[in-house]
C-alpha angles and dihedrals in degrees: 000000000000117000110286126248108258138219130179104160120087085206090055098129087227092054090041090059095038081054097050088059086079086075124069106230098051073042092063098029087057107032094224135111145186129258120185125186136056095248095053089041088051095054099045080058090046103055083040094247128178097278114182104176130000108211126191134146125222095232094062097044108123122149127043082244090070102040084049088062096051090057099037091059131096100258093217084077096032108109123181112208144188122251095248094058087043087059088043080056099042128099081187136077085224101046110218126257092254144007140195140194117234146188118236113261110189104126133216113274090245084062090069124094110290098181142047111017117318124174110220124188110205117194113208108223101307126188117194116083093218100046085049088045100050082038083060097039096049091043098057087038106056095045103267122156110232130330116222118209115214110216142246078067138131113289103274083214090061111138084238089049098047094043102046088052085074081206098320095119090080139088084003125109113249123167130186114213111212083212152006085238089059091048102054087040086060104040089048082052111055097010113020103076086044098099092200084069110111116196115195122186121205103214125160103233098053124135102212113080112234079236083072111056120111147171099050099144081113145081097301127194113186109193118204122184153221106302085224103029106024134220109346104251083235086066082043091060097055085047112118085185139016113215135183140183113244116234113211089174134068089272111096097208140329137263118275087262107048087041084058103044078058108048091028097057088037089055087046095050106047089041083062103229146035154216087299130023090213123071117250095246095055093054099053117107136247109281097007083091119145099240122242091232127026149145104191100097 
């Protein structure tokens, strides 16, 4: 790799517009976010995203993985810093090894699978970055096909969000609604009239327990709602079954991420397959590795 472009100065124009990333609005003016961590980097290189600088400091360098970044990409984005612009650029005490800067990548919802069985999570309007992030996380992990984001929601380029993904985020569908109208415009559209489509509300107060659920070899929607006001009676409407998730402690019911790291793994389970027939671990590349010991996430 060529030597890296370098920046020492916190005033620096470049480093003034990579910090105000960290707040929504310069966020949404300039289309761009942060992304901190080797692992989440990695897998924005990985799944080929708009990257538009890739920032790390020497002093923080601490896995191969890291290291393996720096000299794959393309040196023309490749920026060395000081530690005090790392910790300008840090949502942690402990900044990360390594940073980019990244368009959103989020797509249209016309830009979501129209054909075969998709399953599809759809968030209605949530609105805690940490719930939206695991959500994410568990979606993508778990095999789903795309998660759709119901706005007005929490930004889904929020520093929690994007942290909590882990880089999940990436090379997975993920559209934003601008609002519950469009959605269902678009899912009356293209699913609603399909009558293989299947529609299942998690609601609470259910009475059929999420263990139950069965013929989902099919288009599946799974609606989640509002952590304070639940699932919008017009998402109830299109549902063809309401499921819950049947409390035996003290506790009455979950938060929206861990509900739907329950009903989510269970539909992928009993539907036999998901988003990849491969596991994630076996499709990483050399190099790209997560390390056996690290203390870089």
């Amino acid at each position: 790799m060529n030597k890296p472009n370098e920046l020492i100065s916190v005033h620096n124009p470049r480093v003034k517009k990579w910090a105000a990333l960290r707040l929504h609005k310069y966020r949404q003016k300039a289309g761009l976010f942060l992304v901190e961590g080797a692992r989440a980097v990695a897998e924005a290189l990985l799944t080929q995203q708009p990257i538009e600088a890739i920032i790390y400091c020497e002093s923080l360098l601490r896995t191969d993985r890291a290291r393996h970044i720096i000299q794959l990409a393309p040196s023309e984005i490749v920026w060395r810093v000081s530690k005090e612009i790392a910790r300008r650029l840090s949502e942690r005490d402990d900044p990360g090894e390594v940073f980019c800067v990244c368009r959103h990548v989020d797509v249209p919802l016309d830009a979501l699978p129209q054909e075969g069985a998709p399953l599809f999570v759809v968030l209605d309007e949530p609105r805690g970055p940490g719930n939206l992030g695991i959500t994410l996380r568990t979606a993508e992990g778990a095999g789903a096909d795309a998660l759709i984001v119901i706005e007005p929601a929490v930004d889904l380029y929020h520093p929690t969000v994007v942290q909590t993904t882990v880089g999940s985020l990436f090379g997975f569908p993920i559209a934003r609604a601008p609002s519950r109208q469009a959605f269902l415009d678009w899912y009356d559209r293209i699913w609603g009239a399909r009558p293989e489509t299947r529609c299942i509300a998690a609601i609470p107060e259910a009475e059929q327990d999420y263990a139950a659920l069965d013929d989902l070899v099919r288009p599946v929607f799974v609606f989640f709602g509002n952590e304070e006001r639940g699932l919008a009676p017009e998402l109830r409407k299109r549902a063809h079954v309401e499921i819950s998730i049947k409390m035996l402690g003290r506790a009455d019911s979950l938060n929206t991420a861990s509900a739907a790291a329950v009903i989510i793994c269970d539909i992928v389970r009993k539907r036999g397959r998901g988003r990849f027939a491969v596991p994630q671990h076996l499709r990483v590349k050399e190099g790209f590795e997560q390390p056996e010991k690290s203390s870089e996430e």
